[in-house]
C-alpha positions in Angstrom: 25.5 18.0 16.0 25.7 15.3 13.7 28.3 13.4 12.2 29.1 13.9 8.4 29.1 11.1 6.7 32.1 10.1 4.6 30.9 8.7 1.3 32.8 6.0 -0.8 32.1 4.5 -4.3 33.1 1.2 -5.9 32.9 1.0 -9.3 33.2 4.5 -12.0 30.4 3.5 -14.0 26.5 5.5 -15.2 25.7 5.0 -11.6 28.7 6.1 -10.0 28.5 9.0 -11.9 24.8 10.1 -11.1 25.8 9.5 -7.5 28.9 11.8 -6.9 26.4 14.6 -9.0 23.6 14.0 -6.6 26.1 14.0 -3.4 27.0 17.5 -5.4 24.1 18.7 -5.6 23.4 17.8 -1.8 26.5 20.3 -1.3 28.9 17.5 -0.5 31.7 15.4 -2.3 32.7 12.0 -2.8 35.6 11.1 0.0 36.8 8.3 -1.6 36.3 6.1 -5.1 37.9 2.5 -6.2 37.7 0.5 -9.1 39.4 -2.4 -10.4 41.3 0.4 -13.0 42.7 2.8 -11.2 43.2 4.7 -14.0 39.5 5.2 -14.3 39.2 5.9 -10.8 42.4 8.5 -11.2 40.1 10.4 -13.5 36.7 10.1 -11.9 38.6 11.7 -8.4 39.5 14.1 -10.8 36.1 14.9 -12.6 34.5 15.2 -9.2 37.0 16.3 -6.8 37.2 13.2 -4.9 39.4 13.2 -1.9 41.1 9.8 -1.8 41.7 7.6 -4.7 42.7 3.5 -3.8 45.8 1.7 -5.6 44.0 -1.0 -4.1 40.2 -1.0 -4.1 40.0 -3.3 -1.4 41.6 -0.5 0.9 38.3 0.8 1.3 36.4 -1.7 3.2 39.4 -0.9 6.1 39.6 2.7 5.9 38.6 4.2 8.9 37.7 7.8 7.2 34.8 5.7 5.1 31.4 5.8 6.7 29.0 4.7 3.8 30.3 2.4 0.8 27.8 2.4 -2.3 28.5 -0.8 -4.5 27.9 0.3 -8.1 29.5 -2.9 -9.8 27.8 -5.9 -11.6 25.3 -7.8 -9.4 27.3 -10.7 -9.5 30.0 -9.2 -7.4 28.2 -7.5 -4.8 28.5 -10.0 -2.5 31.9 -10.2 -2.4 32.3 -7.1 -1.6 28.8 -6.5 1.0 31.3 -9.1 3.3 34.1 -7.6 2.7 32.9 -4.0 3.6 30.4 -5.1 6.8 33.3 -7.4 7.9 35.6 -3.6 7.8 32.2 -1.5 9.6 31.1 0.0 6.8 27.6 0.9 6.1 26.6 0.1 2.7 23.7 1.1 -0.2 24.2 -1.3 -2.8 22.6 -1.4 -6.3 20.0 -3.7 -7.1 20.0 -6.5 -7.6 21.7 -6.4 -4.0 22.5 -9.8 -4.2 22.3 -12.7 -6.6 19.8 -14.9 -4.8 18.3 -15.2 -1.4 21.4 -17.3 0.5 23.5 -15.1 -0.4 21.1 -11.9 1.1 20.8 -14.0 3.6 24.4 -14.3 4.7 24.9 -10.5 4.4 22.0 -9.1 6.1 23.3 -11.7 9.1 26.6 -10.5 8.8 24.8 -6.5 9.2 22.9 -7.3 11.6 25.9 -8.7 13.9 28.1 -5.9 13.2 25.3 -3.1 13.5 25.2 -2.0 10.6 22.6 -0.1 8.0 22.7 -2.2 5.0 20.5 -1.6 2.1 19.3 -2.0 -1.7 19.8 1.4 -4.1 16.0 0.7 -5.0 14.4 4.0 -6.1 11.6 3.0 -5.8 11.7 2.9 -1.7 12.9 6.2 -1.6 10.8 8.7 -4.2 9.0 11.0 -2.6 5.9 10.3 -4.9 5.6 6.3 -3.6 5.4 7.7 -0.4 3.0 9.8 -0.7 0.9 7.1 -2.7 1.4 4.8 0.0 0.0 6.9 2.4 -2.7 7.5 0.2 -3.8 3.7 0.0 -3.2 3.5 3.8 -5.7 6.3 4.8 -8.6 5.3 1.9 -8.1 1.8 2.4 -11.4 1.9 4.5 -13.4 3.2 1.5 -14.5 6.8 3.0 -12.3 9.3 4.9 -15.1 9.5 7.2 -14.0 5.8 8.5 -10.1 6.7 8.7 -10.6 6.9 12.5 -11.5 3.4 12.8 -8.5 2.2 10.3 -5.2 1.3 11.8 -2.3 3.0 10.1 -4.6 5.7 9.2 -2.6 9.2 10.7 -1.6 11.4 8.4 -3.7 14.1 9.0 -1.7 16.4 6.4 -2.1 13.4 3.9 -5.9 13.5 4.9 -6.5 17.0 5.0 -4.6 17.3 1.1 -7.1 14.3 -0.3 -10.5 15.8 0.8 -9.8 19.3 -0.1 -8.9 18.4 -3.3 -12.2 16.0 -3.5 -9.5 12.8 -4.4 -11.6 9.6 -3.7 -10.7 7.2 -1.0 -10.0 4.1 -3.2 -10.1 1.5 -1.0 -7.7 -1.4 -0.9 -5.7 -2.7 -3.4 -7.1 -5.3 -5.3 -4.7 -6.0 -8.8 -1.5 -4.4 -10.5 -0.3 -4.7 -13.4 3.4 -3.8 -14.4 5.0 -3.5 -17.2 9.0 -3.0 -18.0 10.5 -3.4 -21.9 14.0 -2.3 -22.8 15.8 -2.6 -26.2 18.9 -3.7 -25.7 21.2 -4.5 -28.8 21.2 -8.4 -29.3 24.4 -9.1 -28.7 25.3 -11.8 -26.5 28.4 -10.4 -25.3 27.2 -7.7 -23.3 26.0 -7.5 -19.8 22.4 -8.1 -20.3 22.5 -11.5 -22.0 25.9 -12.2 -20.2 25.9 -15.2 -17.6 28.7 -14.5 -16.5 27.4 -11.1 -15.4 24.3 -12.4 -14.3 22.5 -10.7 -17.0 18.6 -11.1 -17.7 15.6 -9.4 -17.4 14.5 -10.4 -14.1 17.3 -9.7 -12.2 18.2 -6.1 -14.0 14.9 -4.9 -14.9 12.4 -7.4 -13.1 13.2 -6.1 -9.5 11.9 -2.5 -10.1 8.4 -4.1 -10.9 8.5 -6.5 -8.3 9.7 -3.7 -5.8 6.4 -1.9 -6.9 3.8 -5.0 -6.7 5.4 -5.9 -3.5 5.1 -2.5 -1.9 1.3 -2.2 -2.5 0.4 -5.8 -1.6 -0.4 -6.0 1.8 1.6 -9.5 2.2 4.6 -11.2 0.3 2.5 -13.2 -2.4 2.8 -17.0 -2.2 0.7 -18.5 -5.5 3.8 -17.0 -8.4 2.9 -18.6 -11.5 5.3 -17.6 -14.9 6.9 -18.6 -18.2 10.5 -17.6 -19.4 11.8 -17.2 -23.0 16.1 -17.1 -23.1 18.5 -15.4 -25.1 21.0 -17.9 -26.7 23.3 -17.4 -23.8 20.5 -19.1 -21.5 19.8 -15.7 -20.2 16.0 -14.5 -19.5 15.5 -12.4 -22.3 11.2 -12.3 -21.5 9.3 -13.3 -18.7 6.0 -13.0 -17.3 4.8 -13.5 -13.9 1.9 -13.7 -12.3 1.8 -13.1 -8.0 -1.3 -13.5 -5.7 -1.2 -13.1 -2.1 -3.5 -14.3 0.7 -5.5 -11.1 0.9 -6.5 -12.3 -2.9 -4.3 -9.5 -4.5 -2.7 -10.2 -7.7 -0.1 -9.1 -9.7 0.6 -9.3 -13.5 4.1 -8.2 -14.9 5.7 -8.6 -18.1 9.3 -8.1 -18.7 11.6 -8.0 -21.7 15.4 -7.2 -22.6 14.5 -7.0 -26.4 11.0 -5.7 -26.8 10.3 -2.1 -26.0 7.3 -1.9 -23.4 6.4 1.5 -21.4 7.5 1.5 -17.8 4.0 1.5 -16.7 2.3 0.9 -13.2 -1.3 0.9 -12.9 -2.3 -0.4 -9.5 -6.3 -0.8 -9.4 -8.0 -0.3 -5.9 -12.0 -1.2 -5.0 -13.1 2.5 -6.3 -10.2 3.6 -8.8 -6.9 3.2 -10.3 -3.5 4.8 -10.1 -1.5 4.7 -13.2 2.2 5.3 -13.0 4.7 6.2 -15.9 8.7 5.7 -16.0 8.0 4.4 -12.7 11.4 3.6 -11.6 12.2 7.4 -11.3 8.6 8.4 -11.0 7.5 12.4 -9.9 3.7 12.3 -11.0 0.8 9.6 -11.2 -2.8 10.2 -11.8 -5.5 9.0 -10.4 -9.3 8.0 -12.0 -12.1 7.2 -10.2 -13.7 4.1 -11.3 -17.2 5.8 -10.9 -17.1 8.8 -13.2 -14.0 8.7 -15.0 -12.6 11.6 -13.0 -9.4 12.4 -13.2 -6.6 13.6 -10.4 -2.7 13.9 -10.7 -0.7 13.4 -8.1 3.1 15.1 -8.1 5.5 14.8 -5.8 9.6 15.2 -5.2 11.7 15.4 -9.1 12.5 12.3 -11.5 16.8 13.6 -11.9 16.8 13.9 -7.9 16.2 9.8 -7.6 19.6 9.0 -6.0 19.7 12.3 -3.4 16.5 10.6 -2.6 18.3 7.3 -1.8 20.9 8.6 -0.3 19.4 11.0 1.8 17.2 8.5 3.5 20.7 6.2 3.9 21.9 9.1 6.4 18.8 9.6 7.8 18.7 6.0 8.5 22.6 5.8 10.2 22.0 8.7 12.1 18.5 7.8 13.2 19.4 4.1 14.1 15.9 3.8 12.2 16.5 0.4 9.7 13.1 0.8 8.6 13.8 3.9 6.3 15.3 2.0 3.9 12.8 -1.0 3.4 14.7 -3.8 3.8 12.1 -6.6 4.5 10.8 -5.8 0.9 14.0 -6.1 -0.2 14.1 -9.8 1.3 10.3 -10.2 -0.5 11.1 -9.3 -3.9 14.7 -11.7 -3.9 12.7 -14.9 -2.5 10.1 -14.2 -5.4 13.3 -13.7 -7.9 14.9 -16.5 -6.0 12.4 -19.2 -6.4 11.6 -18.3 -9.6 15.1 -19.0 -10.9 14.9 -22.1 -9.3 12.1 -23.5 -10.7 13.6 -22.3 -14.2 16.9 -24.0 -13.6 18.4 -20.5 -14.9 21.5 -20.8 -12.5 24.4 -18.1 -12.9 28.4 -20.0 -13.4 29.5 -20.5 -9.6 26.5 -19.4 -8.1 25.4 -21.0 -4.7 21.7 -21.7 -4.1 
């Protein structure tokens, strides 16, 4: 029989919140929660029936109850605490961006790797049933006829397979360009998070890794040739970017970000014989398919949009238990911060005490 795992929460913010409903709903309860307030974290045990509240916060990267830490706090103090917790043997799901820049990923998936442990980004996007299912769906067509899917490597799901030709979905071949888009309106004040250098606020880092999560996981390769242009906010902050990827297989990526100008969270990634268009992708339960022939079109539903984070989580035990790193998608993780990383860099858009 397996192990129960013992989750823990830093931070008692939206997210912290959303996670000790979805362990709830997974029939389980928070073990232990610490913020820098302990009042706050006083009444969040109390909302949720958390076991074990912390004077000290830092008590939880030692406690030997604590299986799985989720880091819920500003990106610019996650790693921090990703050494502090792998240094105590704690497994950890820690929401995006996981780290600042690519060092410091760097340092703690090093520091994981030595102690044995499963550390990971809180990336939807790896975990939604619908991707999944998508990705298999690229995987088995990518040949151009389900006929060929014998002679394709990667090409097994027979359930997959046997779902796409009875319902007379084409096989669209491989991937050829994406195009993402991801506008928020946030209130322009410079004073809160998103504009906030001292928070490492900005569009790429808060609302660019979604998109580059999703180009990334239907490219075949890490793209090399990353063209873009940056506007800032007063504070220096990205406040709108674009970006344009292309990898050695000749797939390209276009993606368009902003913090003050409301764009639909739309996907539409365009194979050799259709397209797939995706809404609200970071949460995403349905897509639809049209064939670039006839105009046909086929949806594509799969998992629910307010189950995301038993999604994540779910996949974060599988993962511990299993021993099976792979679950979690790590190496994409590493992608998407080198492409964040060097971008930056080439911006000169460096956060206060950040090392490169």
């Amino acid at each position: 029989m397996q192990k129960r795992c013992n989750w823990a929460v830093l931070g008692t913010g939206v997210i912290a919140n959303e996670m000790a409903q979805a362990l709830e709903k997974m029939g389980k309860h928070l073990y232990a929660v610490g913020n820098r307030t302990q009042e706050k974290a006083v009444a969040f045990a109390e909302k949720y029936h958390v076991t074990k509240v912390y004077e000290d916060f830092h008590e939880m990267f030692s406690d030997s109850e604590v299986d799985i830490i989720y880091i819920t706090t500003p990106h610019n103090t996650h790693i921090e605490f990703v050494r502090e917790a792998l240094s105590g043997g704690k497994h950890i799901l820690c929401e995006k961006s996981i780290t600042l820049n690519s060092r410091e990923l760097a340092e703690a998936v090093a520091l994981a790797e030595e102690k044995g442990l499963i550390f990971a980004e809180a990336m939807t996007i790896w975990h939604m049933p619908l991707y999944k299912k998508l990705w298999e769906l690229i995987k088995i067509g990518k040949c151009g006829s389900y006929e060929k899917n014998a002679e394709c490597p990667d090409g097994d799901n027979s359930l997959m397979l046997s779902e796409v030709v009875e319902r007379g979905i084409p096989a669209l071949g491989k991937v050829k360009m994406i195009q993402l888009n991801f506008g928020s309106y946030k209130e322009y004040d410079m004073k809160n998070r998103f504009f906030n250098m001292n928070l490492a606020g900005g569009a790429l880092l808060d609302i660019g890794v979604y998109a580059l999560s999703i180009a990334r996981s239907f490219m075949e390769s890490q793209p090399q040739n990353i063209l873009s242009q940056v506007k800032y906010a007063p504070t220096g902050a990205d406040e709108q970017v674009g970006i344009l990827l292309m990898n050695e297989e000749g797939q390209q990526a276009g993606i368009t970000l902003s913090l003050h100008s409301k764009q639909p969270k739309r996907a539409v990634i365009s194979c050799e014989h259709g397209y797939i268009e995706i809404m609200e992708y970071p949460r995403a339960d349905r897509a639809v398919i049209v064939e670039a022939k006839t105009g046909k079109v086929h949806e594509i539903t799969a998992g629910e949009t307010e189950n995301a984070l038993q999604y994540e989580m779910m996949d974060m035990e599988k993962a511990i238990q299993s021993g099976n790193a792979d679950i979690m998608h790590l190496p994409y993780t590493i992608d998407v911060m080198n492409i964040m990383t060097q971008l930056r860099k080439e911006w000169g858009m460096k956060y206060p005490g950040e090392q490169w």
